[in-house]
Each structure stands twice: as structure tokens, then as C-alpha cells.
C-alpha positions in Angstrom: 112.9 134.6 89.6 113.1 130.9 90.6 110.2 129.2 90.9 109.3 127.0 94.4 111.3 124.2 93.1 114.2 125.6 91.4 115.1 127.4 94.1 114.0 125.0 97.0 116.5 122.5 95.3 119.4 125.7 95.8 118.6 127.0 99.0 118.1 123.5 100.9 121.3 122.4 99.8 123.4 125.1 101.0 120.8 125.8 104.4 124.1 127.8 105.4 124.1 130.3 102.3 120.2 130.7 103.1 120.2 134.4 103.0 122.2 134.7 100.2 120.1 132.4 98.2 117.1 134.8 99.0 118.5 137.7 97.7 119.5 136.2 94.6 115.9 134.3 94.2 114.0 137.3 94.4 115.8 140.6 95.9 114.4 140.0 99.3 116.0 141.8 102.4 117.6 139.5 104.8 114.6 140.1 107.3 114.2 137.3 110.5 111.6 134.7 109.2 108.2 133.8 111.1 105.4 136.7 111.7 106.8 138.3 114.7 107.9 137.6 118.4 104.9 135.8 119.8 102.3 137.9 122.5 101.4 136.4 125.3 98.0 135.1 125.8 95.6 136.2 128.6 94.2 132.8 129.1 97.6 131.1 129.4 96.3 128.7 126.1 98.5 129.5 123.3 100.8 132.3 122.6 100.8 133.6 118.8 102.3 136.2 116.7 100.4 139.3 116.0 97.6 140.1 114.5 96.7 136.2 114.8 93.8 135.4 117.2 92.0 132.2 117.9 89.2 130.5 119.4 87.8 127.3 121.1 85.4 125.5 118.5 85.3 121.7 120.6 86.8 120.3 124.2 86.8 117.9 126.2 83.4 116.3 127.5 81.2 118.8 125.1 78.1 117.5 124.6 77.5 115.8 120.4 74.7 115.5 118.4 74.8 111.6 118.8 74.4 111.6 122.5 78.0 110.8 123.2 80.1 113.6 124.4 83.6 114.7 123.2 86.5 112.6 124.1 90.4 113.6 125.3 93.3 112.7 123.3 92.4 114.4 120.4 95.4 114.1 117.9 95.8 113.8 114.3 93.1 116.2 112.4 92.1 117.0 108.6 90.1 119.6 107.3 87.7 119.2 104.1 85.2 121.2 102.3 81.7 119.4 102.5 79.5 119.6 98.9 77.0 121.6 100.9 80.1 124.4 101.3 80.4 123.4 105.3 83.8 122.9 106.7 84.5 119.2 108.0 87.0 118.6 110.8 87.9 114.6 111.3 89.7 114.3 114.7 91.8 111.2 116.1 91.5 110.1 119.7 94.3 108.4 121.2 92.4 106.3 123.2 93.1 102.4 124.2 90.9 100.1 126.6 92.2 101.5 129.8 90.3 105.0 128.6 86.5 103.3 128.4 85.4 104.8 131.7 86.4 108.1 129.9 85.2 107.8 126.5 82.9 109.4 124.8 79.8 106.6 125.3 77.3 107.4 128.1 77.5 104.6 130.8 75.6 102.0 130.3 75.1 103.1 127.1 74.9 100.2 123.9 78.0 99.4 121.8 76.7 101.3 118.6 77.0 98.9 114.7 80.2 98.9 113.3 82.6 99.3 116.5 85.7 97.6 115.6 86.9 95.6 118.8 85.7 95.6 122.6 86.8 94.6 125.6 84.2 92.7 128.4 81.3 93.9 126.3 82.4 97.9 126.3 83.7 99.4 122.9 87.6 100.3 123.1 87.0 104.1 122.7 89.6 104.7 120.2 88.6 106.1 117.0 87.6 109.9 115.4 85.2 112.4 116.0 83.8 114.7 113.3 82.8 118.3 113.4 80.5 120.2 110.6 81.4 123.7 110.9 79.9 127.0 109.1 83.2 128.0 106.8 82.5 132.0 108.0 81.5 131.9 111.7 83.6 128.4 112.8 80.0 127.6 114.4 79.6 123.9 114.8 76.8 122.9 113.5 77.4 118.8 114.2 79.3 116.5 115.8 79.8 113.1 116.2 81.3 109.6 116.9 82.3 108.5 113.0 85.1 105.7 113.9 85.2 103.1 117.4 86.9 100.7 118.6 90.1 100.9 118.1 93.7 102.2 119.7 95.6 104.8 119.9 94.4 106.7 116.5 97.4 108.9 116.2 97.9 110.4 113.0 96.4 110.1 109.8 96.1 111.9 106.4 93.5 113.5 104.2 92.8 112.1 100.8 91.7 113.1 97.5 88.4 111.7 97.8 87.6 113.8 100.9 88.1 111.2 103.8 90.4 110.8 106.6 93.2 108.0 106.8 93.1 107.0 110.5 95.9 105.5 111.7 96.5 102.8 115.0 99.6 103.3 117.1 99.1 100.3 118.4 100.0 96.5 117.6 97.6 95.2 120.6 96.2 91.3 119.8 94.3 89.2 121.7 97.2 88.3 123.7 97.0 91.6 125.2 93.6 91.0 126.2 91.9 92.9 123.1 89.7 90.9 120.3 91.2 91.8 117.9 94.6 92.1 116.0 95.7 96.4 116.1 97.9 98.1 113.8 95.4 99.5 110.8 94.4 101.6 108.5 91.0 103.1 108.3 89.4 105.4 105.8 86.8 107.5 107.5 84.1 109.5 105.0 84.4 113.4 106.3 80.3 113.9 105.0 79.9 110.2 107.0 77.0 112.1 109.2 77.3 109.0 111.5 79.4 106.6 113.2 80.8 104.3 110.1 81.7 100.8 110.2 85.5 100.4 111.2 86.7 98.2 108.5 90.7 97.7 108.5 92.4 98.2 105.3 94.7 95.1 105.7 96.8 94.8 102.6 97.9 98.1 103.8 100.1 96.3 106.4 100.2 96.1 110.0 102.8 97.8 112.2 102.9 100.5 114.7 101.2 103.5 112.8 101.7 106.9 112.5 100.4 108.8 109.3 99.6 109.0 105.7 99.7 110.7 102.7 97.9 110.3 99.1 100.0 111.7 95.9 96.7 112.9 94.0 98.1 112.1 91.1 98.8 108.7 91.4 96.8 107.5 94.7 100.0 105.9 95.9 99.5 106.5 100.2 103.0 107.1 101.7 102.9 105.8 105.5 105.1 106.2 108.7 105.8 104.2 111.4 106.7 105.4 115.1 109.5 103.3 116.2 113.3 103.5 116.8 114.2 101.6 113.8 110.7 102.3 111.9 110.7 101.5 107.8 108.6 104.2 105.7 106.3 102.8 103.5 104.1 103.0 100.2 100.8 101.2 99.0 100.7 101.0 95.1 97.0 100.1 95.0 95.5 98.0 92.6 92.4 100.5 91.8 93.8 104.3 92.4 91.4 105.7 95.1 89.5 102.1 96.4 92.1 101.0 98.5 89.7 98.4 99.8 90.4 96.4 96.5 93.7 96.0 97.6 97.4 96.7 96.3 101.3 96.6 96.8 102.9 97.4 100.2 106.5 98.5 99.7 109.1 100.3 101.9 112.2 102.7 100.6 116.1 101.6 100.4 118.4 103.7 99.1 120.0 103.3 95.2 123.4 103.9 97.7 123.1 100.9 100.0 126.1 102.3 102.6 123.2 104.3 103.8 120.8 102.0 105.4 120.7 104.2 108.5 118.9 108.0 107.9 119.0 108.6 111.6 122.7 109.9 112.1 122.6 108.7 115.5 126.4 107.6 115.7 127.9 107.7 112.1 126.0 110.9 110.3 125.7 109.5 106.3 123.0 111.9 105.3 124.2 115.7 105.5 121.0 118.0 105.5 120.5 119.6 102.6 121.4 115.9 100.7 119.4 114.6 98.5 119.5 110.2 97.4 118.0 108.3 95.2 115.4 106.1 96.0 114.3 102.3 95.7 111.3 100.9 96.7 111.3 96.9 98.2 108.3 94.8 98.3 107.1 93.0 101.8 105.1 90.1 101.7 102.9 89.2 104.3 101.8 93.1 105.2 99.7 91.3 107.9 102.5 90.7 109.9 100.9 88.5 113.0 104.4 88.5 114.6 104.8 92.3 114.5 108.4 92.0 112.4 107.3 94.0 108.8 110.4 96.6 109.6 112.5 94.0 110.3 112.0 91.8 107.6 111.7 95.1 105.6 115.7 96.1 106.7 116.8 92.2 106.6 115.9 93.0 102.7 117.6 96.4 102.2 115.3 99.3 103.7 116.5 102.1 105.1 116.1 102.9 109.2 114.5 106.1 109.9 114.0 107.4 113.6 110.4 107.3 114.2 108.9 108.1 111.4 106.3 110.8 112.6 103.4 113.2 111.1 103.5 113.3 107.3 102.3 115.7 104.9 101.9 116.3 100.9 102.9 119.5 99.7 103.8 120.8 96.1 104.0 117.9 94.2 105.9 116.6 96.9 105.4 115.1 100.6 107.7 116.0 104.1 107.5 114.0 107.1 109.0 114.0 110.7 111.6 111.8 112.3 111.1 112.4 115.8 114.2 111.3 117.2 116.3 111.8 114.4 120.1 113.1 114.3 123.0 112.8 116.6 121.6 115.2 119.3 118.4 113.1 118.6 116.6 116.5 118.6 114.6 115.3 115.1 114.3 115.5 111.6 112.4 117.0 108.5 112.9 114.6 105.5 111.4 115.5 102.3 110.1 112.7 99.5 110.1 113.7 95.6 108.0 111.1 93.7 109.3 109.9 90.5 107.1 110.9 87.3 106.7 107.0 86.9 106.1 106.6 90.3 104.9 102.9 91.1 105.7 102.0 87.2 108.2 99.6 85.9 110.0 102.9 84.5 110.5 104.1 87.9 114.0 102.2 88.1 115.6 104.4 85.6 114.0 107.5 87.1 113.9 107.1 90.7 112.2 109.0 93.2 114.8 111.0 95.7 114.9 111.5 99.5 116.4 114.6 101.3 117.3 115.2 104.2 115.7 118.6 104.7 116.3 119.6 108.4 118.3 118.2 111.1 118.0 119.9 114.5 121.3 120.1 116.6 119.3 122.8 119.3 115.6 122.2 121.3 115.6 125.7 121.6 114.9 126.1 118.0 113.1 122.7 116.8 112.8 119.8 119.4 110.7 116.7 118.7 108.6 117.6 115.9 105.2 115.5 115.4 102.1 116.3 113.2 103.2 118.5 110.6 101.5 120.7 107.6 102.2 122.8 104.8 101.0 126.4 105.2 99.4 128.7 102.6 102.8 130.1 101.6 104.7 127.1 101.3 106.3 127.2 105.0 106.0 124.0 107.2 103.8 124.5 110.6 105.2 121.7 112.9 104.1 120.7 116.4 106.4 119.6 119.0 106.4 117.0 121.7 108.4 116.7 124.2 108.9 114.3 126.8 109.1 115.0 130.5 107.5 116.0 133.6 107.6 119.6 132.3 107.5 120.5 128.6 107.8 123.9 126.6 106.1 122.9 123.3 105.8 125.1 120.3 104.3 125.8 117.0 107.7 125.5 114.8 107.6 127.6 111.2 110.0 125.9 108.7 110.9 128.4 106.2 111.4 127.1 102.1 115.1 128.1 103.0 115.3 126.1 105.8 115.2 128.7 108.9 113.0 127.9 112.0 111.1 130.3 114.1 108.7 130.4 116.4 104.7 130.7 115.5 103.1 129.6 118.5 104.0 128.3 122.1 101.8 125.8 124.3 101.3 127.3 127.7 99.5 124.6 129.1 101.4 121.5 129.8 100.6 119.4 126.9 101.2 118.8 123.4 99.9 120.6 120.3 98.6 118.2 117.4 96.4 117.9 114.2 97.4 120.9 112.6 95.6 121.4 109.8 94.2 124.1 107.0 90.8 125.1 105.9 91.1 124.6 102.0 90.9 128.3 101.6 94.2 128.5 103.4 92.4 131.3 105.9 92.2 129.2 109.1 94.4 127.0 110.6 93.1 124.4 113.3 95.0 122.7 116.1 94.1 120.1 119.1 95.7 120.6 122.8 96.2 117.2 123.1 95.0 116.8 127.1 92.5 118.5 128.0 91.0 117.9 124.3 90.6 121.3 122.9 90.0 122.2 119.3 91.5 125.5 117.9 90.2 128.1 115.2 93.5 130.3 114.2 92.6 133.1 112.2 95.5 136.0 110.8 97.9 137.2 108.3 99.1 133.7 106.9 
């Protein structure tokens, strides 16, 4: 039998011949992917497949441990095991200064040490909220403010050294009436116990965030950035694991420079399935007080992707979302392979390669996808978000042969985000975006 990348390599390639390619990796029967049509919930929350089940661990304006009470927005999310063998849950709020009357401080209540920015005196309420869970019963047993002041925390990414990477959507400067310059990176502690000091990681760059991911084998973080013609990024750091020390920023061309456009929007250069060579270009000035690192990046040869979304590391390996990717504009899965001499001078000759790994030409089947993980058996959980006055969002499987199917469907009118696993692979968590609720999925994964 082929193993997970042998026969990943096959099947993506020819997504047509995916059946085929399962029989011949393994004798399988050519059964419909995914865990069964989805049952309809009783509470109108979620629908799910069966045998799954799940339950309500946070929401919206619960009271914390800190005094402060749980904010709405809730977005990006990671999961960590604590030393003391509790789960950890560190959750985004996409939350900007027209949200202070709704966040999570008390009126009247002090800006607490360490708040990043402010407006008139009150904190800008964007930031994270951590949960300390019991890994059997999904009882919280804490929760807390652990990042504030800043805006629109969207996504993020776990790390090796069990923190969160929270991310700014959000290039707001004092021009905009804020105190500070927007647009960073900040590494939140998941065992932090208490609000930590919100301490930008500037050589990281600035620009209109989305998510991360560390290679934990090389500490290189791999970023995204949610815009039309968005670059994606890497940050060679200088000391693997202190990214406070500084480092490199870079963002990926192609080795073939006729395709400086992944997005297929009116000439299609990458076919799904494809796979290209990568190069990596060097930005100076990651600051970027003018809000032009993706365009200097592309003036220099990086390639255009179309909003670069949530982002995720698998097997050796890392996936990430273009929202608004492909001709229908329906979005994208590309998939990143890391060189073995990643970052190195020896990286020319053995490049790194990029594929295109799903392009959707149907919403009914995958529409918008956002946040994104990798489940326990190697298929991609991705959450949709669509745009409009009404919105059917789902829970989108992705199959290691490509094939999408349906694991869970939003039946309120909002988005699903976060998604995220326990390390045990047993339970998956999820945030409703609006009203904030916080989701414990337990079943057959």
C-alpha cells in the first residue's frame, strides 16, 4: 500500500481518477466520503452526521474568572495540552473600537497592564480569551482575558511551544483615530493564567492579517493575508522558537514566473491537482507604515493569491484557503511542501513546491472556505463563509483524494470558525461566530 504521501501525490493529481486511485492504494470500495447525511438538530445550532453529538462549553456574555465576561466575535481558536494534563482553548475576538460598549470589560471598569492600544481612555476590545478545560468532562475550569487591545484578531496558529499566534485583520493607525499602528502578530502563552502584555512581533511584518503556521521542524511561521491580491509569506527567524529576537520576512514567487497570478480569475495557469516549484523573495521594510508590503512584494516577483485565508500544518506539510479563488471565485485549497533545506542557502536547488489542491467551480459543494484544520485521519475540516443577507454555511470534509462532503451545517445565521482538535484527536471544537458560542464535538472521527 501507498503511504499518505505517495499516494496523495497520485490521487491529487488526477482528482478525476479519484476512485480509481483508491482502489488501487488500498482495495477500498468506491463508498461516498464524509460520515453520513447530516441529522438535523433539535436546537436549530448545528446539524452533524451521526453518531456525533456536541455541546456548549462558552458564549457570549458568560461570566470569567477575571471579572470580565465573554466577548462576541469569537474566531480563530487552538487547542493545547496544559503540563497539569488540562485542555487549553485560546480564542480570537474580532473586535475593533466601535465594539468597546460590548466588550468584555465591566463599565467603568480600569484598562488592565499590558492592553496594546485605546481609544478616549477605553481599551480597544480586540484580543483572545482563554479557556482551562478538564480533558474528560469539557468542564471549564477558567477563563479569561489573556490578549487586549487590539483589532480584528482573526485567525491565528498554534505553535510548537504551546502558544497561540494571534493575528490583526486590521491595518488601523492613528489616522484612523487609533494610537497605535495595526496589522501584528502576537504570541499568546496558552498556560498565561492572566491577561499578558500585548507585545507586537514587528519584524514579522505588517499587512492585513489572516493566519499562521510553524513547521516544527524548522520554526519557520508561514502567514496569510486577506486581500484580493494578498502575498503569502514566511518568517525565517533568527533564533527557531523566540521570534521576539527577530528574523527574515519573505513571500513566495514561482520558479515559472508566467504564473504570478494563482487565483485563475480570468486566465486559469494553475490546474488543480498541479504542483510548482517554489521561490522565496525577501521584503525589506516588513513595517510597512504605508500599507504597500504585497505590492512591493509582486513589483519584485511574488505571486497573487485570492485572499489568502485560514492556514494549517499537516503531515510534514501545511494547506491554506484562498477565499475567493478560481474563475467562479467559489475558493481554493492550496497545499505548501517545505523543502528539506527549507530557509537554507541549499533550498535553491531543492525548492519547496506549491499545489493547487482544490478549486471549487459549485457553492453547493465548497463555497468560501475560511479557518481550516486537519482531522485525525488526514481529511481537511473547513468552515465556510459566506456573504449575504442570508447564508447556508457548512462544515466542508476534504477528503486525501480530493472529494468534498458535507460534515456539518450552520443553522443559525452566522459563520462557523476556529476549528480546532484536542491533541488526542477525540474532540473537535468550533466557535459560531455571532452570537459567540464555543462548541465541544465528540464522535466517530
Amino acid at each position: 500500500m501507498l503511504n499518505r504521501r505517495q499516494f496523495s501525490m497520485t490521487a491529487f493529481a488526477f482528482a478525476g481518477l479519484a476512485m480509481q486511485s483508491r482502489a488501487a492504494a488500498g482495495g477500498l470500495m468506491a463508498t461516498a466520503p464524509g460520515y453520513g447525511p447530516l441529522q438535523s438538530d433539535p436546537a436549530g445550532l448545528i446539524d452533524l452526521p451521526p453518531g456525533f453529538s456536541y455541546q456548549i462549553v462558552s458564549q457570549l456574555g458568560d461570566a470569567m474568572n477575571d471579572g470580565c465576561r465573554v466577548p462576541d466575535r469569537a474566531d480563530g481558536m487552538g487547542c493545547f495540552r496544559l503540563d497539569s494534563g488540562k485542555l487549553a482553548l485560546v480564542r480570537n475576538h474580532e473586535l475593533g473600537p466601535q465594539h468597546i460598549a460590548s466588550g468584555p470589560l465591566n463599565a467603568g471598569a480600569a484598562v488592565p497592564q499590558g492592553t496594546f492600544d485605546r481609544v478616549g481612555g477605553a481599551a480597544i476590545p480586540g484580543g483572545t480569551t482563554t479557556l482551562v478545560l478538564d480533558a474528560s468532562t469539557l468542564k471549564v475550569e477558567q477563563e479569561y482575558l489573556s490578549l487586549l487591545g487590539t483589532i480584528r484578531n482573526c485567525a491565528g496558529g498554534v505553535t510548537p511551544w504551546n502558544s497561540w499566534l494571534s493575528c490583526e485583520e486590521s491595518v488601523a493607525g492613528p489616522a484612523d483615530g487609533v494610537g497605535q499602528p495595526h496589522g501584528w502578530i502576537f504570541d499568546v502563552p496558552a498556560g498565561a493564567g492572566k491577561l499578558v502584555k500585548a507585545e507586537p512581533l514587528k519584524a514579522m511584518g505588517r499587512f492585513v492579517r489572516e493566519a499562521a503556521a510553524v513547521d516544527p521542524r524548522t520554526g519557520i511561521v508561514y502567514m496569510t493575508e486577506d486581500r484580493d491580491d494578498s502575498l503569502f509569506y514566511r518568517f525565517l527567524p533568527d533564533v527557531p522558537g523566540s521570534l521576539h529576537r527577530g528574523g527574515r520576512l519573505q513571500a513566495l514567487a514561482f520558479f515559472d514566473q508566467s504564473i504570478g497570478d494563482s487565483r485563475n480569475w480570468t486566465t486559469p495557469v494553475m490546474q488543480p491537482g498541479s504542483w510548482h516549484f517554489a521561490a522565496w523573495i525577501d521584503l525589506d521594510d516588513p513595517e510597512s507604515p504605508a500599507d504597500d508590503l504585497r505590492l512591493r512584494g509582486a513589483t519584485k516577483g511574488a505571486a497573487r493569491f485570492a485572499r489568502g485565508e485560514g492556514i494549517h500544518w499537516g503531515d510534514d506539510e501545511l494547506y491554506f484557503t484562498c477565499t475567493s479563488g478560481g474563475p467562479a471565485k467559489q475558493g481554493q485549497i492550496m497545499r505548501y511542501r517545505p523543502s528539506h533545506d527549507e530557509g537554507t542557502p541549499q533550498e535553491r536547488s531543492n525548492p519547496g513546491r506549491l499545489q493547487l489542491f482544490l478549486e471549487s467551480s459549485d457553492p453547493a459543494q465548497y463555497c468560501f472556505g475560511d479557518n481550516l484544520t486537519v482531522a485525525p485521519n488526514g481529511h481537511l475540516i473547513v468552515c465556510e463563509d459566506q456573504y449575504g443577507d442570508v447564508v447556508d454555511n457548512h462544515l466542508r470534509g476534504v477528503t486525501p483524494y480530493g472529494e468534498v462532503y458535507a460534515f456539518g451545517r450552520i443553522r443559525t445565521q452566522t459563520e462557523p470558525a476556529g476549528v480546532c482538535f484536542a491533541p488526542d484527536g477525540k474532540t473537535m471544537f468550533l466557535n459560531l461566530y455571532s452570537p459567540t458560542k464555543t462548541l465541544a464535538i465528540r464522535g466517530p472521527f
